[in-house]
N, C-alpha and C positions, 0 to 999 in steps of 0.2 A: 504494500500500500504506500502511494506518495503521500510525501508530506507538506505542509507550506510552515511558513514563518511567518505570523503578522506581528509587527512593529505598531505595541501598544503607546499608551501615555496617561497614565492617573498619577496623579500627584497628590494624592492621600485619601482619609478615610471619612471628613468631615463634610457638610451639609455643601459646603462651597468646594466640593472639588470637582477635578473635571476628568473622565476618563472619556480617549477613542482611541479606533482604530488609526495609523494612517497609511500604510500601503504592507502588500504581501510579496514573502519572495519563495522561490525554491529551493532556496539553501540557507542555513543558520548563518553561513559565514557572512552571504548579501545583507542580510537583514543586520548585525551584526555593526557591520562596516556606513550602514547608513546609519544608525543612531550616532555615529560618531563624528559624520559628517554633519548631522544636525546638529549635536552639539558644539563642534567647530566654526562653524559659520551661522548660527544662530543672530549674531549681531555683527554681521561679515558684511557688506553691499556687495562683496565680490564672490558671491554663491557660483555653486557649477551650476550650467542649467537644470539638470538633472531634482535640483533643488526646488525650483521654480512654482510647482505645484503649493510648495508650503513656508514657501521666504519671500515669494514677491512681495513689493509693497505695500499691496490690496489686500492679500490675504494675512501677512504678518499683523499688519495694524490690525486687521479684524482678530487674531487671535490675542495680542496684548489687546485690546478691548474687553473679550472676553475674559479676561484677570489670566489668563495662560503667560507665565511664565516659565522661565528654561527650570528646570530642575533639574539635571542630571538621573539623579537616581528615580525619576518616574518617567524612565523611559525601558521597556521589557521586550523581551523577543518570547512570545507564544508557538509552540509549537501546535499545528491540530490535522489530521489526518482529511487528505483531499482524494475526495472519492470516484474523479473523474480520469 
């Protein structure tokens, strides 16, 4: 059976926190190597495009909006079994 990786984000356990998904891969090590990249360039203007989905302007301001800030440690790699 394949498997994916989805690249979580909860940043605690309180009434104000935020958990989502934000992209899937087919290997631990992909998935892995992009939280690292998000946390690298988080407050970078000089993102790879690659990034673009979740550091453009548009969308970053919208997630600092939402009280989403960087946290390091609320960011997980899920493993769950892909049935296709």
């Amino acid at each position: 059976m394949k498997k994916m990786y989805i690249v979580t984000y909860h940043n605690g356990e309180y009434e104000d926190s935020v958990e989502f998904n934000l992209v899937a891969f087919s290997n631990r090590e992909d998935a892995e190597f992009f939280i690292e990249e998000i946390i690298e360039y988080w407050d970078n203007p000089e993102y790879p495009p690659y990034l673009n989905f979740l550091l453009n302007p548009e969308i970053h301001s919208s997630l600092r909006w939402m009280g989403i800030q960087l946290d390091e440690n609320a960011f997980d790699v899920q493993e769950i079994p892909f049935l296709f």
